[in-house]
C-alpha positions in Angstrom: -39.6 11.6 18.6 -40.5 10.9 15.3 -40.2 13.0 12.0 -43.8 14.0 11.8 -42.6 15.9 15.5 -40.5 18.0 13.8 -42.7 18.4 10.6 -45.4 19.5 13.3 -43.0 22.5 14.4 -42.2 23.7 11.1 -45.8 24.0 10.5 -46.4 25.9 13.2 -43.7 28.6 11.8 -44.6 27.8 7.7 -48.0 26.5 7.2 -47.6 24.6 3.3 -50.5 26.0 2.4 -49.3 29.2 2.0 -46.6 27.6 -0.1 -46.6 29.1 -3.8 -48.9 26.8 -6.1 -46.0 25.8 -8.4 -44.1 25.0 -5.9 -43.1 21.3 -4.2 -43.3 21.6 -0.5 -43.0 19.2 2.6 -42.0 15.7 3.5 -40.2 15.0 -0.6 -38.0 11.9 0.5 -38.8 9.2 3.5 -41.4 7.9 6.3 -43.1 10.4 8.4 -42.9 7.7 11.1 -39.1 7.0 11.4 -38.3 7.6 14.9 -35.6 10.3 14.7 -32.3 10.7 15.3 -30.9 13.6 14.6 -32.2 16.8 12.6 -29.6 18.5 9.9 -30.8 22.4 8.4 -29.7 23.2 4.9 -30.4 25.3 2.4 -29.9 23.4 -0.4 -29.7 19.2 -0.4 -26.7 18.1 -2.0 -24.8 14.7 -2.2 -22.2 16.6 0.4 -24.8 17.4 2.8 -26.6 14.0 2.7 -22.6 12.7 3.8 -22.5 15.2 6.6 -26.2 14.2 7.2 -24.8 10.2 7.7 -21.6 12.0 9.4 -23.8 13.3 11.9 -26.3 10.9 12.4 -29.0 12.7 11.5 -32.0 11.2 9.7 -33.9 13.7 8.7 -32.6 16.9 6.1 -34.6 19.8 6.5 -33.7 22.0 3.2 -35.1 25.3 1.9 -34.8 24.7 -1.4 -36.6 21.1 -2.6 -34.3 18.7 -4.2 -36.9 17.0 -6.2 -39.0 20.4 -8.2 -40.3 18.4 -11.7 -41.5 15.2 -11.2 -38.9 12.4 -11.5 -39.2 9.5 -14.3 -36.2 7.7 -13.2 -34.1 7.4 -10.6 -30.9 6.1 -11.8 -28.1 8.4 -10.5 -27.9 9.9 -13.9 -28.1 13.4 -12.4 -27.2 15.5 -9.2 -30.8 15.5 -7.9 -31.8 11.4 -8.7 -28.1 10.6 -6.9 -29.2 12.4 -3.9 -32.6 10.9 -3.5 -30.7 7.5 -4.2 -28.4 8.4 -1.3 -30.6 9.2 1.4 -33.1 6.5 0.3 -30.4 3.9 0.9 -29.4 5.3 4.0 -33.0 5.9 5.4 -32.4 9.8 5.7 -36.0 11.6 4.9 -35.8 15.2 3.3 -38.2 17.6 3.7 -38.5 21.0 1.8 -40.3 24.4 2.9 -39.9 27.0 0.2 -42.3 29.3 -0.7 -44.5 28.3 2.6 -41.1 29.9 4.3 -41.1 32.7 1.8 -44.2 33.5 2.8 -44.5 33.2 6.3 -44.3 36.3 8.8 -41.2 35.8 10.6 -39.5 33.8 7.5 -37.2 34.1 4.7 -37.8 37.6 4.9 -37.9 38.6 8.4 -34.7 37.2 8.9 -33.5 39.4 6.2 -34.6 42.1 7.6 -33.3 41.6 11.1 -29.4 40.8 9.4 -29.8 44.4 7.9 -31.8 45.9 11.2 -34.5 46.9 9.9 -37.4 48.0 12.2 -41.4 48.1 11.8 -41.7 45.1 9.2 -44.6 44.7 7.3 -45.7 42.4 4.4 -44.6 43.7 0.9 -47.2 41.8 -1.0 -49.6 40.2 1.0 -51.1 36.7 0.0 -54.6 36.7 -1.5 -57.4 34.4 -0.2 -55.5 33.5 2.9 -58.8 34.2 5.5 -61.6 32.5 5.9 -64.9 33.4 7.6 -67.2 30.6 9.8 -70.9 31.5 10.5 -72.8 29.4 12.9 -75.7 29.4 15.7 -75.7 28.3 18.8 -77.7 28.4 21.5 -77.9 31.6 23.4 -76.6 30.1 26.6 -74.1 28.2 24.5 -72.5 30.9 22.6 -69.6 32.5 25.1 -68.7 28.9 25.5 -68.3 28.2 21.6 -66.8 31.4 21.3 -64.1 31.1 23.8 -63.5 27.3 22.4 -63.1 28.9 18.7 -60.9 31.8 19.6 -58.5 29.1 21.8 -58.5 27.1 18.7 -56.6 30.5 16.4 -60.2 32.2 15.1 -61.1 35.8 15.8 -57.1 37.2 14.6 -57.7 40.4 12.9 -54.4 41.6 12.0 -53.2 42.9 15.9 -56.4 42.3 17.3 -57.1 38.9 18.7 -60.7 37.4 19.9 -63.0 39.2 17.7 -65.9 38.3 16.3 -69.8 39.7 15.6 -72.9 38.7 17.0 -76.1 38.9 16.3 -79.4 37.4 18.7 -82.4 35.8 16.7 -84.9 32.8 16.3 -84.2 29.7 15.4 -86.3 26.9 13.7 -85.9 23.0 13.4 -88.2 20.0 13.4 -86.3 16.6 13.3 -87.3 13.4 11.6 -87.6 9.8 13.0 -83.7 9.0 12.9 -82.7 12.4 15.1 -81.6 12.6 18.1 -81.8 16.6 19.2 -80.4 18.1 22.0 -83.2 20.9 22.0 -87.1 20.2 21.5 -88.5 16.7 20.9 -88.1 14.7 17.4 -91.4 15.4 15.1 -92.1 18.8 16.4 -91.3 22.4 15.2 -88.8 23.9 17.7 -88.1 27.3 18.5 -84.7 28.7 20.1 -83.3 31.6 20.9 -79.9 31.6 19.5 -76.9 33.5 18.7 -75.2 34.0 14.9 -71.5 34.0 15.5 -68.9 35.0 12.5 -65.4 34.5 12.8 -62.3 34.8 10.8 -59.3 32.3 10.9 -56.5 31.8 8.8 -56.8 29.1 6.0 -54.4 26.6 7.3 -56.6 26.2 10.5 -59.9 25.0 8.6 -59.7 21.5 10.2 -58.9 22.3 13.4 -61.7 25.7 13.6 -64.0 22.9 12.1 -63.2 20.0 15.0 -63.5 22.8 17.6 -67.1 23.7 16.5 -68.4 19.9 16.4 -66.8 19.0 19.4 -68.2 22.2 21.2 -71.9 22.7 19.4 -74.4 20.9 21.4 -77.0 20.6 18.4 -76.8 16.9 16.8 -76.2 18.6 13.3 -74.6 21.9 13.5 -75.8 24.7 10.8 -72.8 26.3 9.5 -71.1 28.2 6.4 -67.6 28.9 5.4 -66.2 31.5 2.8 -63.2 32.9 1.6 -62.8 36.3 2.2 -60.7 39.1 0.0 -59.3 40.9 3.3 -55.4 41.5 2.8 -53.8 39.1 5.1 -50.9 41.3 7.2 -48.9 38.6 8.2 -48.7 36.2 5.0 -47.2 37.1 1.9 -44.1 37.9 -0.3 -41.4 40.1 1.1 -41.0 42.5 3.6 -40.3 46.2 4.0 -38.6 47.6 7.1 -37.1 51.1 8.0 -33.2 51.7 9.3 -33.3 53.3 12.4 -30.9 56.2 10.8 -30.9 57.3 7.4 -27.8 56.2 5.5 -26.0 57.7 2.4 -26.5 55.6 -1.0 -22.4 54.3 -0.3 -23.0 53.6 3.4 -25.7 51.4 2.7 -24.8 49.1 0.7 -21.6 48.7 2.6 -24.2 48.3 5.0 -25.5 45.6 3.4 -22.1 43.9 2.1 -21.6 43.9 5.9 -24.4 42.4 7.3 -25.8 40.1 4.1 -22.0 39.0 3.9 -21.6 39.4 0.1 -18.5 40.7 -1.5 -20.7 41.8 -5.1 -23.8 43.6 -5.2 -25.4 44.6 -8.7 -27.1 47.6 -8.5 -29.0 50.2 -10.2 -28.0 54.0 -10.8 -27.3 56.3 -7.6 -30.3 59.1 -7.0 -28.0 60.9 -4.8 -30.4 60.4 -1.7 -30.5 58.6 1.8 -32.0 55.0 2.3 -34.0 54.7 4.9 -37.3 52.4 3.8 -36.2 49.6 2.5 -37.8 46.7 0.6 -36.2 42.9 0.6 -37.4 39.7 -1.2 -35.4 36.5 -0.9 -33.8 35.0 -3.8 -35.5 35.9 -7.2 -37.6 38.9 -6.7 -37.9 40.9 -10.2 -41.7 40.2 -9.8 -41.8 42.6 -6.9 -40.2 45.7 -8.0 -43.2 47.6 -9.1 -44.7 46.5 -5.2 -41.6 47.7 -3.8 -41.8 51.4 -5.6 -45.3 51.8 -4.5 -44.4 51.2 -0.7 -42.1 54.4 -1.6 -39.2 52.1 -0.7 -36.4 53.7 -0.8 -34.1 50.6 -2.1 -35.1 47.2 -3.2 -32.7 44.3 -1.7 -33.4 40.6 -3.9 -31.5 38.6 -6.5 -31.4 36.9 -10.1 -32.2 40.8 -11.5 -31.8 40.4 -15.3 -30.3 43.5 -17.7 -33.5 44.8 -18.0 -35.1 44.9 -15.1 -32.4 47.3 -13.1 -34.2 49.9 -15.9 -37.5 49.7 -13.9 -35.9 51.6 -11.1 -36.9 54.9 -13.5 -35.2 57.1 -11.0 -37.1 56.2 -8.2 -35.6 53.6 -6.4 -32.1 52.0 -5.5 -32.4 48.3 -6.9 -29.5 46.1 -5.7 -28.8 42.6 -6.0 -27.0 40.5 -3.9 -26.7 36.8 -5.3 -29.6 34.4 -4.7 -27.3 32.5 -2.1 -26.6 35.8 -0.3 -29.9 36.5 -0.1 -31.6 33.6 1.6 -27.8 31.6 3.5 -29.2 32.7 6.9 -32.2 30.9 6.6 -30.5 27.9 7.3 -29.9 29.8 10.7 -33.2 31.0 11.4 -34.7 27.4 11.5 -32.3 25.9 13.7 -32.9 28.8 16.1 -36.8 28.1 15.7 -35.9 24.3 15.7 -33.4 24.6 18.8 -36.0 26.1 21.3 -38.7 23.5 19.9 -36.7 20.4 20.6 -34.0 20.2 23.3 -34.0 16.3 23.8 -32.4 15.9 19.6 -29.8 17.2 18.0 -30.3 20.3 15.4 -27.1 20.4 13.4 -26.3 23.6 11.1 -25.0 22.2 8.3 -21.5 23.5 7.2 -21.7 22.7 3.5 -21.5 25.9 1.5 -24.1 24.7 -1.4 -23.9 28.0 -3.5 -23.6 27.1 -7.1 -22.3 30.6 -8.2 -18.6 31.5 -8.0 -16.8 34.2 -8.5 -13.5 35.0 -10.2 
């Protein structure tokens, strides 16, 4: 294997183009083409975990958070984040980085949250804009169940939980080729007629390419008519946060025991008591002030995130428990989640869970 193998299976889980625009996401530090030996998961890259890294011969550091944010003038060791690029440059260690694309993914950042705090019937907080596309094409009658099948096979046709759709409409056709064609249907120099049908499909942005490959490589016609837009549908399954239910209502005390417990944090900041039960419950890894207004409009009962400043535990108004629970806290299992997705993708390479606590915050 090589580290574009493992890259591949990330992508599958966190496609970077759902990755937040400011953000700096993917392959930060090495060769895509270094044949691997060994993968370490962290959520942070620090000079400790590029030693554990070299420690357990493992060559390629896949990290939440990315090491390298701003770009980088020099690389002199001056700082924490040029001495760790230094470090796994000289020992051939690449580092890649998946953020925001993991923030936003379906069963990421936030889906693990949920599942630490057993939360049931997930659903996106605040769904990702401009994340669907729509592909409009004709085909030969005869042709289109073919085209169709190829397209849905190649992840078109998703609609939310309903998989291989798409609308169709029969008509007429029209083309007369010039003395370079080559067409499939009619002769070159003459006006043809076909019968054909309009397909439209929706796929998710990330598959462009491939939904694009799978229609020249399937379409019979010599130059394939075709139209592609982006759509404003909400997409369900991309997107910031999550909100989940507890499968029993719990007292305001019990719950954040409950989530002391489970998110394994001795401090939790939080807003005043409204003397009710939790039982819908909105969670955004690491800093989520951004999201409070989304999480009072789901009716959420209490808002789990981090990095809430003085001010913001006001906009609770009364109608919602806000608590915070450390950045760290917030997103440590992460770590976990992609060696579990990692572990059942790769069985012939070592996955390491790195031991390095990288939490910056400490408490006295």
């Amino acid at each position: 294997m090589i580290v574009q193998d493992v890259i591949n299976h990330l992508e599958e889980l966190a496609p970077l183009s759902y990755a937040e625009g400011f953000d700096n996401v993917g392959l930060l530090v090495g060769d895509k083409n270094t044949k691997l030996t060994g993968v370490l998961v962290t959520l942070d890259t620090l000079e400790a975990v590029v030693d554990e890294a070299i420690s357990e011969n493992c060559n390629l550091i896949v990290s939440f958070h990315p090491i390298i944010f701003k770009g980088l003038k020099k690389i002199t060791g001056k700082t924490y984040v040029e001495r760790v690029v230094l470090k796994a440059i000289k020992n051939d260690i690449a580092i890649y980085s998946m953020h925001t694309a993991l923030d936003n993914a379906f069963k990421g950042v936030n889906a693990i949250i949920c599942n630490q705090l057993e939360l049931a019937n997930k659903r996106i907080l605040i769904p990702q804009s401009e994340t669907i596309k729509k592909l409009t094409t004709y085909v030969p009658k005869n042709e289109a169940e073919t085209l169709r099948n190829a397209l849905f096979n190649a992840g078109a046709g998703s609609i939310g939980n309903y998989t291989n759709c798409s609308f169709n409409v029969e008509g007429y056709g029209t083309f007369r080729g010039n003395d370079q064609s080559s067409p499939t249907k009619g002769k070159k120099g003459e006006t043809h007629t076909e019968t054909e049908t309009k397909i439209t499909i929706t796929f998710p942005k990330h598959l462009e390419s491939r939904i694009l490959q799978t229609l020249f490589n399937t379409h019979s016609y010599e130059e394939v008519a075709y139209e592609v837009v982006t759509i404003e549908n909400k997409n369900q399954h991309i997107g910031m946060g999550m909100v989940g239910e507890l499968a029993t209502p719990m007292s305001e005390t019990d719950f954040l025991n409950h989530v002391k417990t489970k998110m394994q944090t001795g401090f939790i900041r939080h807003s005043s008591f409204l003397n009710k039960t939790i039982k819908k419950v909105a969670v955004l890894g690491g800093s989520g002030s951004f999201a409070i207004n989304a999480a009072k409009a789901t009716g959420a009962d209490a808002f789990i995130t981090a990095d809430l400043k003085y001010h913001d535990f006001f906009s609770a108004e009364n109608s919602i428990l806000l608590a915070d629970i450390g950045h760290y806290e917030s997103e440590q299992f992460t770590k976990n989640g992609l060696v579990e997705h990692l572990t059942k993708k790769i069985t012939n390479f070592a996955v390491v869970l790195s031991k390095t606590n990288t939490n910056p915050v400490k408490y006295f």
